[in-house]
Structures are given as C-alpha cells and as structure tokens.
C-alpha atoms as an extended CHARMM CRD file, in Angstrom:
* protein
*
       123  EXT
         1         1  UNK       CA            -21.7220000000      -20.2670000000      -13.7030000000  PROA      1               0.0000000000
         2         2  UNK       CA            -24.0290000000      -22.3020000000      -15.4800000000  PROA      2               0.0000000000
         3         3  UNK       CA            -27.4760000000      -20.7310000000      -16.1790000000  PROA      3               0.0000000000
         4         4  UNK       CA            -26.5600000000      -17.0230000000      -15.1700000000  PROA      4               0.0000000000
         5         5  UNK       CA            -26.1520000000      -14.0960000000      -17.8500000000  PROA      5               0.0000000000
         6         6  UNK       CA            -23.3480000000      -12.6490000000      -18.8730000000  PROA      6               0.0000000000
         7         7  UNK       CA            -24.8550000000       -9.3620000000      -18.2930000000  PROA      7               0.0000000000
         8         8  UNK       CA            -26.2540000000      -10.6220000000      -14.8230000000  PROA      8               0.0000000000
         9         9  UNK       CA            -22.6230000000      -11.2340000000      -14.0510000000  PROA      9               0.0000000000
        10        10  UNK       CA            -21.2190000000       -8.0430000000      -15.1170000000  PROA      10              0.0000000000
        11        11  UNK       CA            -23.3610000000       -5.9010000000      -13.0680000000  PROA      11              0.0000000000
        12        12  UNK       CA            -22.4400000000       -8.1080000000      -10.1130000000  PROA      12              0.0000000000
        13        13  UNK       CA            -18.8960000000       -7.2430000000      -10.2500000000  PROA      13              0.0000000000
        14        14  UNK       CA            -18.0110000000       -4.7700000000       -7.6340000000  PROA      14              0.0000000000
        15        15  UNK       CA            -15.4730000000       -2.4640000000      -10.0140000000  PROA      15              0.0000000000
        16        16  UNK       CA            -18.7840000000       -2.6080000000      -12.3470000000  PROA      16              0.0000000000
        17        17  UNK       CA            -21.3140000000       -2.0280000000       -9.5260000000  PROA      17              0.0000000000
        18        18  UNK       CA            -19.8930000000        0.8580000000       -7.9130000000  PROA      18              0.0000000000
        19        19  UNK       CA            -19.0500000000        2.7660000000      -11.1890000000  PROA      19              0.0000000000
        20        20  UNK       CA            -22.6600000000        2.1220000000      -11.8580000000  PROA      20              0.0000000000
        21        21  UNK       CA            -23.9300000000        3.3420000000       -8.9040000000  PROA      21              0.0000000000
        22        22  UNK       CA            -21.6450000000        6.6600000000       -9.2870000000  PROA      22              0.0000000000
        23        23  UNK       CA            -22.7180000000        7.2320000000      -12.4670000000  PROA      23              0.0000000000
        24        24  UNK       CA            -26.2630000000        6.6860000000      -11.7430000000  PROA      24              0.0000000000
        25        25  UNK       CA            -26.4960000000        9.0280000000       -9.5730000000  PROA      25              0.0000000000
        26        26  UNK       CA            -24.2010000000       11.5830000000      -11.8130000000  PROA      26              0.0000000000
        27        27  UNK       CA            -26.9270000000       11.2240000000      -13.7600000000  PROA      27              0.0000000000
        28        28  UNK       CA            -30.1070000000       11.4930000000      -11.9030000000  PROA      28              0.0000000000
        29        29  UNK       CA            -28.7030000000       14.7740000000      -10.0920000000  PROA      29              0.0000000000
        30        30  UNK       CA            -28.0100000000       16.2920000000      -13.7900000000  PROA      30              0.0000000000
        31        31  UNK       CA            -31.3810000000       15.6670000000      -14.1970000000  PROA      31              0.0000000000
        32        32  UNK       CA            -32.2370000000       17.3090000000      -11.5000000000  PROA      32              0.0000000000
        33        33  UNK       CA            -30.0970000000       20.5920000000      -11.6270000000  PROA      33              0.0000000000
        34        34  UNK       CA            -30.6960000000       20.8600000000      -15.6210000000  PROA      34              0.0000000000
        35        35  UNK       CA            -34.3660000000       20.9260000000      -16.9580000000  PROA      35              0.0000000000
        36        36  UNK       CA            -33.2950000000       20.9620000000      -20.3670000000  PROA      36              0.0000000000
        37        37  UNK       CA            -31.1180000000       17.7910000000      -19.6930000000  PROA      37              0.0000000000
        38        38  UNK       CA            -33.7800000000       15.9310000000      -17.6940000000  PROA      38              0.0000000000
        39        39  UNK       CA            -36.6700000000       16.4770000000      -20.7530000000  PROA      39              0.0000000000
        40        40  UNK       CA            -33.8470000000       14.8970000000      -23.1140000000  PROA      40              0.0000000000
        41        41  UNK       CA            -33.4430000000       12.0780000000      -20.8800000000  PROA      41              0.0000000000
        42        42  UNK       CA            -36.5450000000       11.6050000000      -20.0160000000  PROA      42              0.0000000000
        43        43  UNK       CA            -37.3500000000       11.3730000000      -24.0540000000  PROA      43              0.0000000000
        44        44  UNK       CA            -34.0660000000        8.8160000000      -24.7370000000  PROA      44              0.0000000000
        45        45  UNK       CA            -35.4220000000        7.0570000000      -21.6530000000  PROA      45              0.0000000000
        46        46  UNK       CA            -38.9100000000        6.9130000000      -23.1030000000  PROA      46              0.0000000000
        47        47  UNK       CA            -37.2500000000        6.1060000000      -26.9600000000  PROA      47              0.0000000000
        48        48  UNK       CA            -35.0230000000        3.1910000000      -25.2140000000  PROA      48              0.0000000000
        49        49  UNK       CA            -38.1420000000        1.7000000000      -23.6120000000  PROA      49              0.0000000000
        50        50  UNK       CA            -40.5380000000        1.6210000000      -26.5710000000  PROA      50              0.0000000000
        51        51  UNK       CA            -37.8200000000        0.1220000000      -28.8350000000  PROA      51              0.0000000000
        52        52  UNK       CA            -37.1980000000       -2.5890000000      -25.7070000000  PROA      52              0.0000000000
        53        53  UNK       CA            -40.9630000000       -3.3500000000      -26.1530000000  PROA      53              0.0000000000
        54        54  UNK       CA            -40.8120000000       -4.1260000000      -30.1300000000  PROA      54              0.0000000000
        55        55  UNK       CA            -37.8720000000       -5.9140000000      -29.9240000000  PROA      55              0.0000000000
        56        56  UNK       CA            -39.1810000000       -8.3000000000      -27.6620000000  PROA      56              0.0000000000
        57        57  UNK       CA            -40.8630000000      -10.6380000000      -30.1380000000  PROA      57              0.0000000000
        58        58  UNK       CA            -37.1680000000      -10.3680000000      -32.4540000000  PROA      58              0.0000000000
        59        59  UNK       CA            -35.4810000000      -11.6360000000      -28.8840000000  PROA      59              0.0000000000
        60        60  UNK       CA            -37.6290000000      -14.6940000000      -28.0990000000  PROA      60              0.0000000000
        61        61  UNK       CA            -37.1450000000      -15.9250000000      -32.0060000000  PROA      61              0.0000000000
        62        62  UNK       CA            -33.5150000000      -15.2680000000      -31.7490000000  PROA      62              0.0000000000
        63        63  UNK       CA            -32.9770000000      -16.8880000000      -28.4850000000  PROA      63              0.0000000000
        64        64  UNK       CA            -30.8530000000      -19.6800000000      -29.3820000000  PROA      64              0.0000000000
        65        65  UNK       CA            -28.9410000000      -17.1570000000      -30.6590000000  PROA      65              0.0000000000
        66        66  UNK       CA            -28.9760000000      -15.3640000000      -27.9090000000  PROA      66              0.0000000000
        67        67  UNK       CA            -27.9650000000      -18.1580000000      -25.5610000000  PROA      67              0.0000000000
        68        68  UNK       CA            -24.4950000000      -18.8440000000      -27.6930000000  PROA      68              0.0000000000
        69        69  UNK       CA            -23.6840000000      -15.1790000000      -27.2500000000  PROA      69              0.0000000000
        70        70  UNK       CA            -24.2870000000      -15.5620000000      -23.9100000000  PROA      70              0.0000000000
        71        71  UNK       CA            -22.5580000000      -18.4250000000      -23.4660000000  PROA      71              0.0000000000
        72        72  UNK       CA            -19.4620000000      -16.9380000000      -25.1540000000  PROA      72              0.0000000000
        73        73  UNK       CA            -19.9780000000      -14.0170000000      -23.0970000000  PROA      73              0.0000000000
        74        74  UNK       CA            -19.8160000000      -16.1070000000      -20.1250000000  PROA      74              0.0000000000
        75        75  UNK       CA            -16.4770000000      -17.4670000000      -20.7670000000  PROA      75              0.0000000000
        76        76  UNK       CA            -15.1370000000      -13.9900000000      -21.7080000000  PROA      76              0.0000000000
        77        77  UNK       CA            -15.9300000000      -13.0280000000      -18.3940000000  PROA      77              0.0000000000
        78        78  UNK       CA            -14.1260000000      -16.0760000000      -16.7000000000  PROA      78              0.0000000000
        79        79  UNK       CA            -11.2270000000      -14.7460000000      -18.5530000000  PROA      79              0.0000000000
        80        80  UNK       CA            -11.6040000000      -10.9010000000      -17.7770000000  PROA      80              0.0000000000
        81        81  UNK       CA            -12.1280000000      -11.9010000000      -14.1630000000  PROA      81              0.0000000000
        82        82  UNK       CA             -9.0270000000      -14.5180000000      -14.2420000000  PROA      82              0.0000000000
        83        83  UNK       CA             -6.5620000000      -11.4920000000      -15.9280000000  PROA      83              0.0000000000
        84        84  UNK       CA             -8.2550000000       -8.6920000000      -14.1380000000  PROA      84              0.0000000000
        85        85  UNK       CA             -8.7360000000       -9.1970000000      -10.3420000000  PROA      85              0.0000000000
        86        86  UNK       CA             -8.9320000000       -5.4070000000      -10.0810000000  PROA      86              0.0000000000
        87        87  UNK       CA            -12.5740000000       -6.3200000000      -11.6850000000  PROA      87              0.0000000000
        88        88  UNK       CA            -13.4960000000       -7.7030000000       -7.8640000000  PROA      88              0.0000000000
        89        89  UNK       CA            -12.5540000000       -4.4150000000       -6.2340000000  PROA      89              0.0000000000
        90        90  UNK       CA            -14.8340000000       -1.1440000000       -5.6670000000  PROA      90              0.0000000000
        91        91  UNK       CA            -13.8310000000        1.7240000000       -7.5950000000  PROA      91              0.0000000000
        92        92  UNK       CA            -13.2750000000        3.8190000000       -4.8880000000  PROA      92              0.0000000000
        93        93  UNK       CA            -10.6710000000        1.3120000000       -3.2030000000  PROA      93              0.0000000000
        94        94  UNK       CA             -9.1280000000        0.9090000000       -6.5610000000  PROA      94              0.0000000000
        95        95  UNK       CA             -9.0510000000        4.7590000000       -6.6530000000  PROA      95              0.0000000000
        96        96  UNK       CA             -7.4210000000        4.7620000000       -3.3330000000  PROA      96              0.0000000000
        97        97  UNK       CA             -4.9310000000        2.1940000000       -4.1220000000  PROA      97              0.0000000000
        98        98  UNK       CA             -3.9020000000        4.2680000000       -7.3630000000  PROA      98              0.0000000000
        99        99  UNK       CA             -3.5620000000        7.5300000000       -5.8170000000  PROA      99              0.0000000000
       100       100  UNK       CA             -1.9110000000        5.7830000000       -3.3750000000  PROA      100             0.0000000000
       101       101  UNK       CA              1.2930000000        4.4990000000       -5.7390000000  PROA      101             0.0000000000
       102       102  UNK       CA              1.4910000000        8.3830000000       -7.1510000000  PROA      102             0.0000000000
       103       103  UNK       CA              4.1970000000       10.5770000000       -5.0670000000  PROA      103             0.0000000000
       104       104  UNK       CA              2.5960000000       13.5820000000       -4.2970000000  PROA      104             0.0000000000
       105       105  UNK       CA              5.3820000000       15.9480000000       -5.4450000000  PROA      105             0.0000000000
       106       106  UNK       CA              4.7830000000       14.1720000000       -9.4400000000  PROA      106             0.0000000000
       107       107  UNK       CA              1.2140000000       14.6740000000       -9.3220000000  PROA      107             0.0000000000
       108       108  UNK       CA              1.1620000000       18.2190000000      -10.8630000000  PROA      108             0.0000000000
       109       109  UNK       CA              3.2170000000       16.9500000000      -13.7460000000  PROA      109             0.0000000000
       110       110  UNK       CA              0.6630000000       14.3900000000      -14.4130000000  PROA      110             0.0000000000
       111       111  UNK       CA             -0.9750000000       14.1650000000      -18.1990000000  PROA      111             0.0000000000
       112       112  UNK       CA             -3.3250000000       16.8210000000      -18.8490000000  PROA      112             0.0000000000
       113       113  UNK       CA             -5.8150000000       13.7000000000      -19.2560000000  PROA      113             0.0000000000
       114       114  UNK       CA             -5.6040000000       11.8940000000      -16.8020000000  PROA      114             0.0000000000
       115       115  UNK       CA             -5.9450000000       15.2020000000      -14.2920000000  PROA      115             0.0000000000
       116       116  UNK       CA             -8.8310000000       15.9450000000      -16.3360000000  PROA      116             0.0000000000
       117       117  UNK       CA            -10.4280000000       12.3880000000      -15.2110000000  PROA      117             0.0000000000
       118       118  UNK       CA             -9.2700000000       13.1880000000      -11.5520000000  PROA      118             0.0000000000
       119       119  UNK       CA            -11.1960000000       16.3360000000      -11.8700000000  PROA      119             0.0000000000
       120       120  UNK       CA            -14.3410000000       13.9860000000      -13.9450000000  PROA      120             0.0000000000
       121       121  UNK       CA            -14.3750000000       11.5450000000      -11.1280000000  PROA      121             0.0000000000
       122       122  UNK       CA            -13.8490000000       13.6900000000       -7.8040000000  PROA      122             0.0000000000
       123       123  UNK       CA            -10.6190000000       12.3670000000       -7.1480000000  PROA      123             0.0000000000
C-alpha cells in the first residue's frame, strides 16, 4: 500500500493489535498494583519521550533514508502477511485454535516452556 508505514501497517494487523492491546493493559494494571513499578515506568516513559523530542530534527534530515527503510519494510510485510496468514487472526482465536489441536490427556506432558507461557498468557 503505497504511502502507508510499515509501522502503520503492523499495528493494524489483528495478531499484532490484540497482543498489543493485552499487553497494554498487562502493563497499565502493573502500574497500578506496583508503585515501585509505575515510578520506573513513568521515568522510562518520561526518558523515551524526551529522547523522541531530540531526535526529531536527526529524523526529518534522514528522511530519505527513512522512506527506503520504509519502503523495504513495506515489502517485508507483503511477504510476512503472504507466508503468515495467522498474522490476520486475533490472538485469542489463534489461541483457541491451538489449544484446540492439543488432546487434553498430552497437555500435562507439555514442555515446561511452553506451560510456563500458558500460565504468562492466561491460557
């Protein structure tokens, strides 16, 4: 799509979206529950937003630059997406559909890992 940036793109992917939106507010509610978190957050958020503001100047000279990466970027995703239809699908459908293929009886012998990310993600 002609125009549109990469990162536009990515964050209009549902897969992409929803994770976001879990994580976002994974994050805000540790915030929340953990006053010691939130002031460290709240001084990265404060950090990322001053160095946003003196890099601005550095991004307008290097637009060109910027535009080729973006470009390339662009196409990357036309690939991801053509490889990786799972990329068009909310995470919690694709979470459904993978618990889905697992037999319940086999789930117990499942990698430590990977029950660990169950556990993570409220599956």
């Amino acid at each position: 799509i002609k125009g549109q940036s990469a990162a536009d793109r990515l964050v209009r992917l549902p897969l992409v979206r929803s994770a976001f939106r879990r994580l976002s507010v994974w994050y805000t509610d540790a915030k929340h529950i953990h006053p010691g978190l939130r002031t460290m957050c709240e001084v990265v958020e404060n950090s990322v937003a001053a160095a946003c503001d003196r890099a601005s100047p550095v991004v307008v000279k290097l637009g060109p630059q910027i535009s080729t990466a973006n470009n390339v970027a662009c196409q990357s995703l036309d690939w991801l997406e053509s490889k990786f239809p799972v990329l068009h699908t909310p995470t919690e459908q694709v979470k459904f559909d993978f618990l889905s293929l697992l037999n319940p009886n086999k789930i117990h012998k499942m990698p430590k890992k990977c029950m660990y990310l169950f556990t993570v993600l409220n599956m």
